[in-house]
C-alpha positions as CSV (number, residue, x, y, z in Angstrom):
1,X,2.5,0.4,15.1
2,X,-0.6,-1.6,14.7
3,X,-1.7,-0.4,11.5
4,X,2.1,-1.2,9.8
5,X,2.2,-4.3,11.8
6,X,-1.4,-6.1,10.9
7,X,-2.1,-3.7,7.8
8,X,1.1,-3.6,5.9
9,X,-0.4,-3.3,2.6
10,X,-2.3,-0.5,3.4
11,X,-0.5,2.9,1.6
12,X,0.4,5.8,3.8
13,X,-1.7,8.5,2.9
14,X,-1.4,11.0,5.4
15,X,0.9,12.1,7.7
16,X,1.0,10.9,12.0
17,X,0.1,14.8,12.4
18,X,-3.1,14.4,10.1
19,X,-4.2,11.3,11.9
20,X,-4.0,12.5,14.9
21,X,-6.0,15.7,14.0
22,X,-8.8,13.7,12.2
23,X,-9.2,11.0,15.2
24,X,-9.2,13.9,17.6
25,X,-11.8,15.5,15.3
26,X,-14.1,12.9,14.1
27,X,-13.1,9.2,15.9
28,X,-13.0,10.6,19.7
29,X,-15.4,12.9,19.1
30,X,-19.0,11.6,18.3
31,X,-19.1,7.6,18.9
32,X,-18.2,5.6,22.4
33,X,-15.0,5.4,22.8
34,X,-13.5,2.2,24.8
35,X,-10.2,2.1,25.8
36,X,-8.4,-1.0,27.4
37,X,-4.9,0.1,29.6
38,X,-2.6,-2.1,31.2
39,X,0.0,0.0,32.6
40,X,-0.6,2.0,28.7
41,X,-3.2,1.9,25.7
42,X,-3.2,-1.6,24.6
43,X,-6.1,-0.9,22.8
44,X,-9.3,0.9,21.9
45,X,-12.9,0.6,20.0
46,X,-14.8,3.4,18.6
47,X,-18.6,2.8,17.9
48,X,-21.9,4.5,16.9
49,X,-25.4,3.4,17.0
50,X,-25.4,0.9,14.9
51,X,-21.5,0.7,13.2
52,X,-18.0,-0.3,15.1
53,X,-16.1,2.0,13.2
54,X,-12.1,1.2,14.3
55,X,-11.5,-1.7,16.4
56,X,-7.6,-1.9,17.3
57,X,-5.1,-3.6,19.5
58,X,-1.4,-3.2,20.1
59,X,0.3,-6.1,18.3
60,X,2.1,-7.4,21.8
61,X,-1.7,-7.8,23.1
62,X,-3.6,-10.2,19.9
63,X,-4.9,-13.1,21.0
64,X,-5.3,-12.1,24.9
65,X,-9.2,-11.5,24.9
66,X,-8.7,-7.4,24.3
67,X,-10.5,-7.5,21.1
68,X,-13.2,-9.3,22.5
69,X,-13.6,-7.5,25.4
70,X,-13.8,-4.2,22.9
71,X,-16.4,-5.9,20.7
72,X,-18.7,-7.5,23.3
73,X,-18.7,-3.6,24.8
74,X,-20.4,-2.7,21.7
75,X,-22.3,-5.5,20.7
76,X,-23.6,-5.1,24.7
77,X,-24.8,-1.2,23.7
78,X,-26.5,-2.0,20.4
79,X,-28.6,-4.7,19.3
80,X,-27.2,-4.5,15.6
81,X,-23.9,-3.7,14.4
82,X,-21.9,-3.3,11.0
83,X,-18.1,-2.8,10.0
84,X,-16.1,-2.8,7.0
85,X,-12.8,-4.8,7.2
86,X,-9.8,-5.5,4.7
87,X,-10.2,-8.0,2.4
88,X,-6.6,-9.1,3.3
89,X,-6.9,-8.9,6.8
90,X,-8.0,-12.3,7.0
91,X,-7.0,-12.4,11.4
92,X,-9.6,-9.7,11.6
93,X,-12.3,-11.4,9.6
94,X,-11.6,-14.8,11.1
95,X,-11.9,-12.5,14.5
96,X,-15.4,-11.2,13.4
97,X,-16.8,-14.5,12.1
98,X,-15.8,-16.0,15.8
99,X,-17.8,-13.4,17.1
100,X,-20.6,-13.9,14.9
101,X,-20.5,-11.4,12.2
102,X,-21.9,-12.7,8.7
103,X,-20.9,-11.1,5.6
104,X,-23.3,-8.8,3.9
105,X,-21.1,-7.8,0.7
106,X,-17.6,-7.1,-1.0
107,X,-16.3,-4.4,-2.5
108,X,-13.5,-3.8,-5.1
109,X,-12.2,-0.9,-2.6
110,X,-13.0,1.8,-5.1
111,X,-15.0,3.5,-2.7
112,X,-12.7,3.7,0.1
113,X,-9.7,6.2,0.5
114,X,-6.7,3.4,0.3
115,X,-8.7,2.0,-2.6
116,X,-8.5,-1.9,-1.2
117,X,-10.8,-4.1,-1.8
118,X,-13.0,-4.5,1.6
119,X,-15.7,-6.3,3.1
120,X,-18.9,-5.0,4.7
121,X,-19.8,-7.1,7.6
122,X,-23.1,-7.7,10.2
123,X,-24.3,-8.8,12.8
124,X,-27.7,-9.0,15.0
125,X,-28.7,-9.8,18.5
126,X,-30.6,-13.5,18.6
């Protein structure tokens, strides 16, 4: 739901089965994995030293903190983080800025599986 919801334009390229496999596999397998519940998953952050690699909360919960609290929980852990973000999903980068990531590149999304054009972003511990 949050993916169609914020990410619309991203194309479907696999199926709910292969997502879950791969996020089983690879996302809640190596990094920290936060979760946020309120009477259910509301949402969740995934990080490695280093990188916030999926950052995601259900649509009915934007704007109430949850993302914050998911970010500051890894920018709390490591002194230095990256993340690649959407180029259209201009919430999310207003929500990284406000936290004070600064942009470090764009890309024409060639080197990314949904082939959008993205935006590598950082930021550092004062």
């Amino acid at each position: 739901m949050v993916r169609e919801t914020a990410l619309p334009y991203l194309p479907v390229l696999h199926t709910p089965a292969e997502d879950l496999a791969f996020f089983s596999a690879h996302v809640l397998r190596d990094p920290a994995v936060w979760v946020v519940d309120a009477a259910g998953i509301v949402g969740f952050s995934a990080f490695r030293p280093g990188w916030v690699d999926h950052l995601y909360v259900h649509p009915d919960h934007h704007r109430r903190g949850v993302g914050r609290s998911l970010l500051r929980r890894a920018m709390e852990t490591e002194g230095k983080l990256r993340l690649w973000v959407f180029q259209k999903n201009t919430r999310a980068i207003a929500f990284y800025e406000a936290q004070g990531f600064k942009l470090v590149k764009t890309t024409d999304g060639s080197g990314n599986e949904e082939k959008q054009p993205d935006a590598l972003y950082a930021w550092e511990r004062a």
